[in-house]
Each structure stands twice: as C-alpha cells, then as structure tokens.
DSSP file (Angstrom, degrees, kcal/mol; ACC not computed):
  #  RESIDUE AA STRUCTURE BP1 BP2  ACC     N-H-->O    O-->H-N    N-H-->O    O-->H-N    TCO  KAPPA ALPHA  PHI   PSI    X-CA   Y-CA   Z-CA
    1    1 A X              0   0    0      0, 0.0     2,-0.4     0, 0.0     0, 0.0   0.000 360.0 360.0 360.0 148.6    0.0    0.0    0.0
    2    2 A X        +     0   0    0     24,-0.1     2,-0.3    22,-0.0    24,-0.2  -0.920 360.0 129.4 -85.2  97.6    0.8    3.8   -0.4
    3    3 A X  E     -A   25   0A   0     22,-0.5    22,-3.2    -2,-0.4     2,-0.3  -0.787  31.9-144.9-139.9 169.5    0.5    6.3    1.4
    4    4 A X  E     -A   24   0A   0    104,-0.4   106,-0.2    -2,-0.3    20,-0.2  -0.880   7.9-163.9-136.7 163.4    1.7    9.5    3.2
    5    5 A X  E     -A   23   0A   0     18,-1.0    18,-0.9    -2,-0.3     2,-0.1  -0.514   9.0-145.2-158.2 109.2    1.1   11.1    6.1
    6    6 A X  E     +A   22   0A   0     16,-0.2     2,-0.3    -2,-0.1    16,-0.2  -0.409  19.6 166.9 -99.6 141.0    2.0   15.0    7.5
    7    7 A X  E     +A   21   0A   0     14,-0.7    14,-4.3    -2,-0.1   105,-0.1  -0.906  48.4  68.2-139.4 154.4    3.0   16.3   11.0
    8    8 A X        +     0   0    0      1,-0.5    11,-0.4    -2,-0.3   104,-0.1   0.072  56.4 128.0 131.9 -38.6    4.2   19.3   12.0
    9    9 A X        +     0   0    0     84,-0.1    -1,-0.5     9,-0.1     2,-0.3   0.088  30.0 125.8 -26.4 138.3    1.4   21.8   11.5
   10   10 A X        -     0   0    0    102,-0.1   105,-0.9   105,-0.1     2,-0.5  -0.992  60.7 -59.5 179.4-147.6    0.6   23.9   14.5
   11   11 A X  E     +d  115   0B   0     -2,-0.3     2,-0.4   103,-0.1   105,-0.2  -0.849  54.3 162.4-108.7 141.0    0.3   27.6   15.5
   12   12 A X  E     -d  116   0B   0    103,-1.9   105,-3.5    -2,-0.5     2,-0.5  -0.928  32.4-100.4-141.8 166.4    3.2   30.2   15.2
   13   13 A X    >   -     0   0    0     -2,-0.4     3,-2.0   103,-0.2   105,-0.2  -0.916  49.6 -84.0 -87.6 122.9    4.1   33.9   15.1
   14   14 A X  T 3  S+     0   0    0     -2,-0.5    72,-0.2     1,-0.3    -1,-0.1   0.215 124.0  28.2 -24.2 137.2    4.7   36.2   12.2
   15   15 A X  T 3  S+     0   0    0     70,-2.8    69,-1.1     1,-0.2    -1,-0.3  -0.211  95.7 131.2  97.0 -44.2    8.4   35.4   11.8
   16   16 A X    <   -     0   0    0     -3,-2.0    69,-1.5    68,-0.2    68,-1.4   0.451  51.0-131.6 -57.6-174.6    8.2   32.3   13.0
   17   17 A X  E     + B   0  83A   0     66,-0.2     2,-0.3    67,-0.1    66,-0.2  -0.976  22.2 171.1-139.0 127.4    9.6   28.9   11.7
   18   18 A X  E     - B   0  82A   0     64,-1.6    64,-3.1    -2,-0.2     2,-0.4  -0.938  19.1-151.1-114.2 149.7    7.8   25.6   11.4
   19   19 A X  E     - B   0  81A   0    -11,-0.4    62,-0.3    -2,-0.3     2,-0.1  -0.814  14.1-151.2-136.3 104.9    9.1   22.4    9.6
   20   20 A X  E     - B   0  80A   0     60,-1.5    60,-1.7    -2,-0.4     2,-0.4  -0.381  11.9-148.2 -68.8 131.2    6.3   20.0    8.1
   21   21 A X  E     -AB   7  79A   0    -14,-4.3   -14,-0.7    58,-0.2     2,-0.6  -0.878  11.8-166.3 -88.9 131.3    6.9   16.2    7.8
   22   22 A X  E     -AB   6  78A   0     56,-0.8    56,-0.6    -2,-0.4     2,-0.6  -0.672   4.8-163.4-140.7 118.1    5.8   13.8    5.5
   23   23 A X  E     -AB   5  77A   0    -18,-0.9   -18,-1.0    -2,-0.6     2,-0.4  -0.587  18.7-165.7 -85.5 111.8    6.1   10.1    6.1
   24   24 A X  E     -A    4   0A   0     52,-3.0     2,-0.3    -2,-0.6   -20,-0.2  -0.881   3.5-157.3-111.7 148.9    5.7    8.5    2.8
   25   25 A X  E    S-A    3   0A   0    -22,-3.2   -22,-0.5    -2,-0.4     3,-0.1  -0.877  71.1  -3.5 -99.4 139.5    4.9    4.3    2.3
   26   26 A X  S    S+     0   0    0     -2,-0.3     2,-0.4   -24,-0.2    -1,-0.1   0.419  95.2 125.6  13.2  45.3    5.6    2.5   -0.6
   27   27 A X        -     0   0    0    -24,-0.2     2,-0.8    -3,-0.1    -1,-0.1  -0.947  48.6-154.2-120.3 114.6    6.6    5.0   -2.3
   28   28 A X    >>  -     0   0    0     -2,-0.4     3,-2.7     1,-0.1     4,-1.9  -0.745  12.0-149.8 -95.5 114.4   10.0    5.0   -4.1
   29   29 A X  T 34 S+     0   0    0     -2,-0.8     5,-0.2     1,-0.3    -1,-0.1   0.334  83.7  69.4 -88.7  10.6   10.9    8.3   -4.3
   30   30 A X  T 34 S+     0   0    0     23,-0.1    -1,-0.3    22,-0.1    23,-0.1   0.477 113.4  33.1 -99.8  16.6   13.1    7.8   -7.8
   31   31 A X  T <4 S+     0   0    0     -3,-2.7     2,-0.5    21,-0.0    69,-0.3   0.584 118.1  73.0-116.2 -37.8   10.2    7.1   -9.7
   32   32 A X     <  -     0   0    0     -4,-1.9     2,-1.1    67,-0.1    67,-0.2  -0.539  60.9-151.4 -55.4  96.9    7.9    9.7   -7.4
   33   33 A X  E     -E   98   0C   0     65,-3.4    65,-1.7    -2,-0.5    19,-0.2  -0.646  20.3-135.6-109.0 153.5    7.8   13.2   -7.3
   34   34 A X  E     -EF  97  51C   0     17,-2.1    17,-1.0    -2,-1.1     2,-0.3  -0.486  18.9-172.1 -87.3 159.3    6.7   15.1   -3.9
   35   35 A X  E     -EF  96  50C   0     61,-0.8    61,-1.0    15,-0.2     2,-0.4  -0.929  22.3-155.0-138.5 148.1    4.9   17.5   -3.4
   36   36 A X  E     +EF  95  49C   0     13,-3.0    13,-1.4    -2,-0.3    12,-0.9  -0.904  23.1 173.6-138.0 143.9    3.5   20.1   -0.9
   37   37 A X  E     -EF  94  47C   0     57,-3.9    57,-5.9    -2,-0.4     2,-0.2  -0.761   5.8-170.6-126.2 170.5    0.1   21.9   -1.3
   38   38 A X  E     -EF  93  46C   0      8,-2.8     8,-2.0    55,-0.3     2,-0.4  -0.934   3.9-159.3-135.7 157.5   -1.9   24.2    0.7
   39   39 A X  E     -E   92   0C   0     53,-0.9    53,-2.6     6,-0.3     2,-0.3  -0.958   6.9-147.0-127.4-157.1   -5.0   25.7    1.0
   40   40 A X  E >   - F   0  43C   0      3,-1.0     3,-0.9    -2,-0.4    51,-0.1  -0.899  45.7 -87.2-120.2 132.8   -7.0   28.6    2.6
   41   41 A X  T 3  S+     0   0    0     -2,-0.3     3,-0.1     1,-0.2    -1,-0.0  -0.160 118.0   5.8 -48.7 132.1  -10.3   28.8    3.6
   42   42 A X  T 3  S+     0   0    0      1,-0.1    -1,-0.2    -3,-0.0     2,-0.1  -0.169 115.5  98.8  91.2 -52.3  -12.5   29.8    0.4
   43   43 A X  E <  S-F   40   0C   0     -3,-0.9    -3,-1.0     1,-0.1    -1,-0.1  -0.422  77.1-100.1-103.2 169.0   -9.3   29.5   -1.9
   44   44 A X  E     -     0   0C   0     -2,-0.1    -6,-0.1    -5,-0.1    -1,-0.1  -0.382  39.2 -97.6 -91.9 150.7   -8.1   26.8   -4.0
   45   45 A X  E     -     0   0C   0      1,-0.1    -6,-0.3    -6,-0.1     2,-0.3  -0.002  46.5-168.2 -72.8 164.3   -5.7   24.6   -3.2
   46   46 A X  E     -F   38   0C   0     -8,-2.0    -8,-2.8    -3,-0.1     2,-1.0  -0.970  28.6-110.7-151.0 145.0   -2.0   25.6   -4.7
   47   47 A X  E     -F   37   0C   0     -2,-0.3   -10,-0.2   -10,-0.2     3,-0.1  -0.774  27.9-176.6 -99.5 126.7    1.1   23.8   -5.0
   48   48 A X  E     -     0   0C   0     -2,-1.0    12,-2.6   -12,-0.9     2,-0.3   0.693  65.8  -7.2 -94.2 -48.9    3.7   25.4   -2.5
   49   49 A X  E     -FG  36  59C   0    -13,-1.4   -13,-3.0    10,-0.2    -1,-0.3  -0.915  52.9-149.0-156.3 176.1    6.9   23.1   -3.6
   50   50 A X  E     -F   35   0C   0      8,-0.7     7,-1.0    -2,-0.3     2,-0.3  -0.752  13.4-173.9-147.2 157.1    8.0   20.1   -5.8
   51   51 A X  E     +FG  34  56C   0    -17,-1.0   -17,-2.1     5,-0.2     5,-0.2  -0.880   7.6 165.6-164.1 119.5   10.5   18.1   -5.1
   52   52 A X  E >   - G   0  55C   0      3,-1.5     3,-1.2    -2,-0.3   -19,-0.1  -0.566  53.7 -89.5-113.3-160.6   12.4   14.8   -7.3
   53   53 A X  T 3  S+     0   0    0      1,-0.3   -23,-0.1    -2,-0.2     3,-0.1   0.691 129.6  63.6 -79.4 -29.1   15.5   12.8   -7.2
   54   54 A X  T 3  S-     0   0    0      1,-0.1    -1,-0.3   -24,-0.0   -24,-0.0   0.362 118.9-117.4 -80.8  28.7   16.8   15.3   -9.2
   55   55 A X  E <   +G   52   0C   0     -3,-1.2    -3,-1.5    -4,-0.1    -1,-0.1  -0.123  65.4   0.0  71.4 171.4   16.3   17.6   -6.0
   56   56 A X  E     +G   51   0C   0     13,-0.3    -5,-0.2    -5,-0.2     3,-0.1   0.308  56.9 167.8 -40.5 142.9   14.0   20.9   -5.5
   57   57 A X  E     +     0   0C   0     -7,-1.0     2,-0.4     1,-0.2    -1,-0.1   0.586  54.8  26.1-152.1 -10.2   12.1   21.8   -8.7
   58   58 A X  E     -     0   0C   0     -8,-0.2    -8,-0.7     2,-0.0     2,-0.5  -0.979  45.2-179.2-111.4 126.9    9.4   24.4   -7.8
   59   59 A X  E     -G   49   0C   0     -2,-0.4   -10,-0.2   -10,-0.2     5,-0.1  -0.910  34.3-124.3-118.5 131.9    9.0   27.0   -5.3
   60   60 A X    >>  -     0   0    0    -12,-2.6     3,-1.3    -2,-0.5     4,-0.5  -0.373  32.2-115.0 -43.0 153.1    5.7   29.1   -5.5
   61   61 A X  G >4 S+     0   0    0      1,-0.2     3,-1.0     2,-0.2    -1,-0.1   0.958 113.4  58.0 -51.9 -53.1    6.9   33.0   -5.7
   62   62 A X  G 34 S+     0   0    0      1,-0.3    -1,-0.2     3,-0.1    -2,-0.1   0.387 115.6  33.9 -70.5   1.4    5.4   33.8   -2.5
   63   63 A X  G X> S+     0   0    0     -3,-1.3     3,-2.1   -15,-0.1     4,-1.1   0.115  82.3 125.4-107.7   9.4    7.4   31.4   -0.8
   64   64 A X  T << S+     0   0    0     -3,-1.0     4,-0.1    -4,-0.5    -3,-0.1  -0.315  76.5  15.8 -59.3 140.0   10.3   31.4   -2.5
   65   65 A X  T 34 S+     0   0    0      2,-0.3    -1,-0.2     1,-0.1     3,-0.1   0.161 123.6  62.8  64.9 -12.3   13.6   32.1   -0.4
   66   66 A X  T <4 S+     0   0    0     -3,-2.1    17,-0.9     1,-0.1     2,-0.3   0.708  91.9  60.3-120.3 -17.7   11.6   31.2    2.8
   67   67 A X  E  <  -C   82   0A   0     -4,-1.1     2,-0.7    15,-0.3    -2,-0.3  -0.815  61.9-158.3 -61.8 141.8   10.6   27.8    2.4
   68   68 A X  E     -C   81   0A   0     13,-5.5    13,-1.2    -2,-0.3     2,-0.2  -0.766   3.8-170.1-120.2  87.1   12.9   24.9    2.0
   69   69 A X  E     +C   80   0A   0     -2,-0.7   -13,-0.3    11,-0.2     2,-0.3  -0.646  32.3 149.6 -86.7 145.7   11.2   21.5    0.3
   70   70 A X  E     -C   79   0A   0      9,-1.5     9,-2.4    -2,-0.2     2,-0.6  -0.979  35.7-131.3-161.2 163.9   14.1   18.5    0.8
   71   71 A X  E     -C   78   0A   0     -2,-0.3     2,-0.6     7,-0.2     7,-0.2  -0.911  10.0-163.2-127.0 144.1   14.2   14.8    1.2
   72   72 A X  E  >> -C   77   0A   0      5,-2.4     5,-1.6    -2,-0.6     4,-0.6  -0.896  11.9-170.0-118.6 115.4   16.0   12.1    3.8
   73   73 A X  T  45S+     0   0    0     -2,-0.6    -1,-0.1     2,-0.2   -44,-0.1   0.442  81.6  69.8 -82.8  14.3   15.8    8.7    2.0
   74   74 A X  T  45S+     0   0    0      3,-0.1    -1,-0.1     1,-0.0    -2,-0.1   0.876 115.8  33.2 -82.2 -75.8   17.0    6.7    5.3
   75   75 A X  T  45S-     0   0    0      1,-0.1    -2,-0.2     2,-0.1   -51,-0.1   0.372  98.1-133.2 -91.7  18.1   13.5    7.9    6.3
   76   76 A X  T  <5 +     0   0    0     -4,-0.6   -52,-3.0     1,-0.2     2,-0.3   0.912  60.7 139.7  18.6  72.2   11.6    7.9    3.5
   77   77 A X  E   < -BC  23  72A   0     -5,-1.6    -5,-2.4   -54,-0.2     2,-0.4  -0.926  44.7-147.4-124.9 167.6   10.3   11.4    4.5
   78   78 A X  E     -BC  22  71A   0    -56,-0.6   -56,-0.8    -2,-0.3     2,-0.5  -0.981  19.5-150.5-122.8 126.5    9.7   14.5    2.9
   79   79 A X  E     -BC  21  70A   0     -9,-2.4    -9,-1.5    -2,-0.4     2,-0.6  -0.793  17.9-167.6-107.7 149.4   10.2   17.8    4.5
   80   80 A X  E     -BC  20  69A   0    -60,-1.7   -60,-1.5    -2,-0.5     2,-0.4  -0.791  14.3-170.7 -74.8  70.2    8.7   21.6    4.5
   81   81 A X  E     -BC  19  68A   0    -13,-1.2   -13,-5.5    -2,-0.6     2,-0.3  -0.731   7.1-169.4 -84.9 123.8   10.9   23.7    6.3
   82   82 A X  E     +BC  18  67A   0    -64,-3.1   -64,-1.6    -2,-0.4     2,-0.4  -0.923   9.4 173.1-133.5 110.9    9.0   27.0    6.5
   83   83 A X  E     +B   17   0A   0    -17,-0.9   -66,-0.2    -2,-0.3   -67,-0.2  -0.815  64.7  26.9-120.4 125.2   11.0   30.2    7.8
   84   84 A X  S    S-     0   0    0    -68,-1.4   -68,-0.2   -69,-1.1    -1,-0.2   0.942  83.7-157.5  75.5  46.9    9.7   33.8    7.9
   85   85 A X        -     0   0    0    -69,-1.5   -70,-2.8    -3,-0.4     2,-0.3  -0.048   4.9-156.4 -62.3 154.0    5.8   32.6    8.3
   86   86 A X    >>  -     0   0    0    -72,-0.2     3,-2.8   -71,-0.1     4,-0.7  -0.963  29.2-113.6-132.1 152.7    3.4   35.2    7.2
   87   87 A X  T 34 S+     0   0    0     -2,-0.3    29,-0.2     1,-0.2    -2,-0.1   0.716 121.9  55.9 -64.0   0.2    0.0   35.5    8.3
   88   88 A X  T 34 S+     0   0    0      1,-0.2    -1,-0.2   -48,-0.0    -3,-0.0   0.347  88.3  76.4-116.4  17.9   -1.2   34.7    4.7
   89   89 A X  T <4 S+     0   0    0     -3,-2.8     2,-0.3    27,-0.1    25,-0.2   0.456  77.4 122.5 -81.1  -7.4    1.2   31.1    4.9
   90   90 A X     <  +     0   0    0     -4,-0.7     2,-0.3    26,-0.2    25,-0.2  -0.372  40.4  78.3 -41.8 102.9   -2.1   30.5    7.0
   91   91 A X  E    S- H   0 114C   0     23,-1.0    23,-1.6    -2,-0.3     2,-0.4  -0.933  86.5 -60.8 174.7-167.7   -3.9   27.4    5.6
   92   92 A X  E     -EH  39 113C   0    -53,-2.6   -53,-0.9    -2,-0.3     2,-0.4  -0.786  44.7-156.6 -77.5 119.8   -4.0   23.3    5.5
   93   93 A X  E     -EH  38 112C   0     19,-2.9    19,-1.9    -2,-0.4     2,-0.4  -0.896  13.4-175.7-115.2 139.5   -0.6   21.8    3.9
   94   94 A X  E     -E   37   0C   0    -57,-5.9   -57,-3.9    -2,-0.4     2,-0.3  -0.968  17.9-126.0-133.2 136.9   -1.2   18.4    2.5
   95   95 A X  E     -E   36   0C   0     -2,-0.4    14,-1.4   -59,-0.3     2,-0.3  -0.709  20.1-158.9 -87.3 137.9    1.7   16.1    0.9
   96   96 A X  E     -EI  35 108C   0    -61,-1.0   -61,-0.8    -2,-0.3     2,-0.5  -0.803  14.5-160.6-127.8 149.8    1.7   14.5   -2.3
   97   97 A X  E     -EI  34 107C   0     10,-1.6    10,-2.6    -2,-0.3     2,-0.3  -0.908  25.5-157.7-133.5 118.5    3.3   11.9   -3.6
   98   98 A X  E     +EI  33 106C   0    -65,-1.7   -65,-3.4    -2,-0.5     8,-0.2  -0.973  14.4 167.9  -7.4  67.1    3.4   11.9   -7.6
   99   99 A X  E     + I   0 105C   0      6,-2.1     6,-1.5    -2,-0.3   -67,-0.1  -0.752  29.4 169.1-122.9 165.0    3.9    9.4  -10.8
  100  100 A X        +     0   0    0      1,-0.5     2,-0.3   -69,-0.3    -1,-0.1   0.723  54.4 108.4-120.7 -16.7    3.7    9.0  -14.2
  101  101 A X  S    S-     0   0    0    -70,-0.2    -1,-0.5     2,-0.2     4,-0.1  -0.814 101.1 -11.6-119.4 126.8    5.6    5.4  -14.7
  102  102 A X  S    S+     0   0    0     -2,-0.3     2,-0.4    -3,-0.1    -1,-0.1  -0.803 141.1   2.3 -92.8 -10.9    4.4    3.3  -15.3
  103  103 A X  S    S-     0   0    0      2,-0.0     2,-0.3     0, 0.0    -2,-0.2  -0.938  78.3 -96.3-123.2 153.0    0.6    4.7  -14.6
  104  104 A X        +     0   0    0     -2,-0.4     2,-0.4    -6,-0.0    -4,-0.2  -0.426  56.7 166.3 -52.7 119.5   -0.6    8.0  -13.6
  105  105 A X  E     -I   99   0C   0     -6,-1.5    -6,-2.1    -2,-0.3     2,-0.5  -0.934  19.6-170.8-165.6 127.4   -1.1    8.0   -9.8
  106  106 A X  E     -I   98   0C   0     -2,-0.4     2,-0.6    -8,-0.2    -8,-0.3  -0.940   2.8-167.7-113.1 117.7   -1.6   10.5   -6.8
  107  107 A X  E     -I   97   0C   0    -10,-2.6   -10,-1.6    -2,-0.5     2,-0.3  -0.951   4.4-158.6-120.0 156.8   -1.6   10.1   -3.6
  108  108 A X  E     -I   96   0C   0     -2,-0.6  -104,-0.4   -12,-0.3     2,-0.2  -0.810   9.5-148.0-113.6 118.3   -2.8   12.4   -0.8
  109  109 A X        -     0   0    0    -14,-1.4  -104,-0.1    -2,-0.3     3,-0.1  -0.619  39.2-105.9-101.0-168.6   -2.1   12.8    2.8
  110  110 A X        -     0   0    0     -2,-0.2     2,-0.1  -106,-0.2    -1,-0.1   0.680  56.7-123.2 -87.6  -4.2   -5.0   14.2    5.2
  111  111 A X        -     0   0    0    -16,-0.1     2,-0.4   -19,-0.1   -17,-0.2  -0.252  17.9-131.2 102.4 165.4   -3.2   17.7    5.5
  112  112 A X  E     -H   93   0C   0    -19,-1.9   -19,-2.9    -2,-0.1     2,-0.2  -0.906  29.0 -97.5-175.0 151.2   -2.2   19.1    8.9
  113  113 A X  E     -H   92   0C   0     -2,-0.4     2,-0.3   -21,-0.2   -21,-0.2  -0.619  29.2-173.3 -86.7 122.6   -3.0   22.9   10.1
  114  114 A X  E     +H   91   0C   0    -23,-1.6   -23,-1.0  -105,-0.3     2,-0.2  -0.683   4.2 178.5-119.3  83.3   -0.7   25.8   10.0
  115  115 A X  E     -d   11   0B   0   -105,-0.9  -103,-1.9    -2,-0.3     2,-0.4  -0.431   9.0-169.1 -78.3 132.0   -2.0   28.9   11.6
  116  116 A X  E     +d   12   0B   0    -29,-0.2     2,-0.3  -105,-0.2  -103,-0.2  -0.951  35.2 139.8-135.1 110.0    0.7   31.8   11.5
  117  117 A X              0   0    0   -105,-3.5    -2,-0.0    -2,-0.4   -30,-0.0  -0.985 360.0 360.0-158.5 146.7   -1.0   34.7   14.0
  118  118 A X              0   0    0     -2,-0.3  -105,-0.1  -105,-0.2    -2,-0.0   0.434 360.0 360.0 -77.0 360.0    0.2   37.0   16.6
C-alpha cells in the first residue's frame, strides 16, 4: 500500500519557523515526485513546492527564499521547512506523492493545520 502522512502543523508567530513532515509508504521516491500543497479557507488549493530525485524543482513566488522542500531517503520522509511565516502562509498543507511510470497516480495525505497569528 501507499501512502503519506503529514505532522508538523501547529500555531506560530509572524516570523516564526515551522518544519512540516511527510512520512511516505511504498513510495520510491526515484520514480515519485513530492509535493507540498496548501490551502485557505475559500481558496483553492496551490502547490507550494516540488521536489524529485533530481532535487527541488518548484517554489511558489510567495514562498520562494523562505521555504525549504528536501528529502532524507533513510526515512523515507519528505520535509517543508518553513521560515519567515506570514500570516497569509495560514492554511492546510497536504503532501503529495506523484507518478507517471508506469501509470498516472496520486496520492494524498489528510493535510495538517498551520496557523501563522500573533
């Protein structure tokens, strides 16, 4: 089976730093690429960074230079290291795990909460 699953979410202060986890299963991450998305109440969900074996390969612009997407294959995690939170990094971040080979396939973890408030 496959799956992911994110910790890390929680409440912080403008400025602040959080670092998101995602514990992926049976997922081989040179065929996989990761992902992390977010949304907001009301808005639609967006992808926040990308991540292959060939290392980083998107950062949104509004996180760009403050968020860090990276992998430890020891632990088959994927991390969000998230630096210089803003109150509008406010929303649900969910982890993705990505193929196209040999079939199209997504999987989804259930998201975990990251409130950034004074």
């Amino acid at each position: 089976q496959v799956h992911v699953v994110e910790s890390g979410g929680g409440l912080v202060q403008p400025g602040g730093s959080l670092r998101l986890s995602c514990a992926a299963s049976g997922i081989a991450f040179s065929i996989y690429a990761m992902g992390w998305y977010r949304q907001a109440p009301g808005k639609q969900r967006e992808l926040v960074a990308a991540f292959t074996s060939a290392g980083p390969i998107h950062y949104a612009d509004p996180v760009k230079g403050r968020f860090t997407i990276s992998e430890d294959n020891a632990k088959n995690t994927v991390y969000l290291q998230m630096n210089s939170l803003k109150p509008e990094d406010t929303a649900v971040y969910y982890c993705n795990a990505h193929r196209t080979i040999p079939t199209m396939l997504d999987v989804w973890g259930q998201g975990t909460q990251v409130t950034v408030s004074s």
